[in-house]
N, C-alpha and C positions, 0 to 999 in steps of 0.2 A: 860221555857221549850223550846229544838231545838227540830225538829224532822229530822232525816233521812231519806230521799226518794233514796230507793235502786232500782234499773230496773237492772233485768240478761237476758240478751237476749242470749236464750239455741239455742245450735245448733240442727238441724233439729232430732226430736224424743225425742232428751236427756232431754226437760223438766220433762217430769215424773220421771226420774233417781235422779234432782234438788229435786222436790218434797219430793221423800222419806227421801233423805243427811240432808233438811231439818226437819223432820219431826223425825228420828230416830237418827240422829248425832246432826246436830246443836243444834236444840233448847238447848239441855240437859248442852250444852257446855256454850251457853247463859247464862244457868241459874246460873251453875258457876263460872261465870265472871261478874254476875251482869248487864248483858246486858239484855235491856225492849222491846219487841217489839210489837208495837201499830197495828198491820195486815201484811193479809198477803192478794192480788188477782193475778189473771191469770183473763188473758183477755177472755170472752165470744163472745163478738160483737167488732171488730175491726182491725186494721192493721195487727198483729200476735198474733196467738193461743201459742205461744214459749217463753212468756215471762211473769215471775214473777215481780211482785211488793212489796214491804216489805215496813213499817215505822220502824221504831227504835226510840224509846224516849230517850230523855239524858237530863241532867238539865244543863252543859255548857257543851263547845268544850273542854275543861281539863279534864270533867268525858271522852267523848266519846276517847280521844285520849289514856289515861290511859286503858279502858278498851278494845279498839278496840284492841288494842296494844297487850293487853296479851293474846287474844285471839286469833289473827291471829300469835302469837308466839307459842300458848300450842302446845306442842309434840301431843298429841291425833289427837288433830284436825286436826293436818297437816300428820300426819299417817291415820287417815279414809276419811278424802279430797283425799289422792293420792290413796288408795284402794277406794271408788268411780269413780275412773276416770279412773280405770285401762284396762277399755275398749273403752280409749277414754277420750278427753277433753267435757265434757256438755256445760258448757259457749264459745258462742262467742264474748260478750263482756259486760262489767260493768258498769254501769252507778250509782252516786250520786250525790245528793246537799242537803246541810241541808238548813232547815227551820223556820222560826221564826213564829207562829200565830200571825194574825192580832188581834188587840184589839175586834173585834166584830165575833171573830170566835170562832167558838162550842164549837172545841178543844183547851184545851189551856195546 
């Protein structure tokens, strides 16, 4: 199992905007395309109050590519992505890397 370490650092206010996109759009789009996601935080105590965290589980980098793929293709998603945004871009910028569990770790 990889997992995905997503970080969206929102521009000033528009996290909550992220929140709902996620919350009323995404996920459902996730669901499908078969996309798993392992959490979700925002920061309480720390550098910035503006920024999500996500995991994504995938069983290889072929699953993730395949599905990432046709999700960031689907007509839907890229139609309520840009009527979310219509007041403005939310993200200022994307950060990833995938993951491998260590042998002696929780998750695996």
């Amino acid at each position: 199992m990889l997992y995905e370490l997503r970080v969206y650092h929102c521009l000033p206010g528009r996290l909550p905007k992220l929140l709902e996109r996620f919350e009323t759009v995404t996920l459902k789009l996730w669901d499908k395309h078969g996309i798993r996601q392992a959490g979700f935080w925002t920061t309480v105590i720390g550098e910035s109050n503006q920024t999500l965290y996500y995991l994504l589980a995938w069983e290889s980098l072929a699953e993730r590519e395949r599905k990432w793929t046709a999700f960031m293709s689907d007509p839907e998603w890229l139609e309520k992505r840009a009527a979310s945004e219509k007041d403005g871009p939310i993200l200022a910028r994307v950060e990833n890397q995938i993951l491998e569990p260590t042998r002696f770790s929780a998750v695996r």
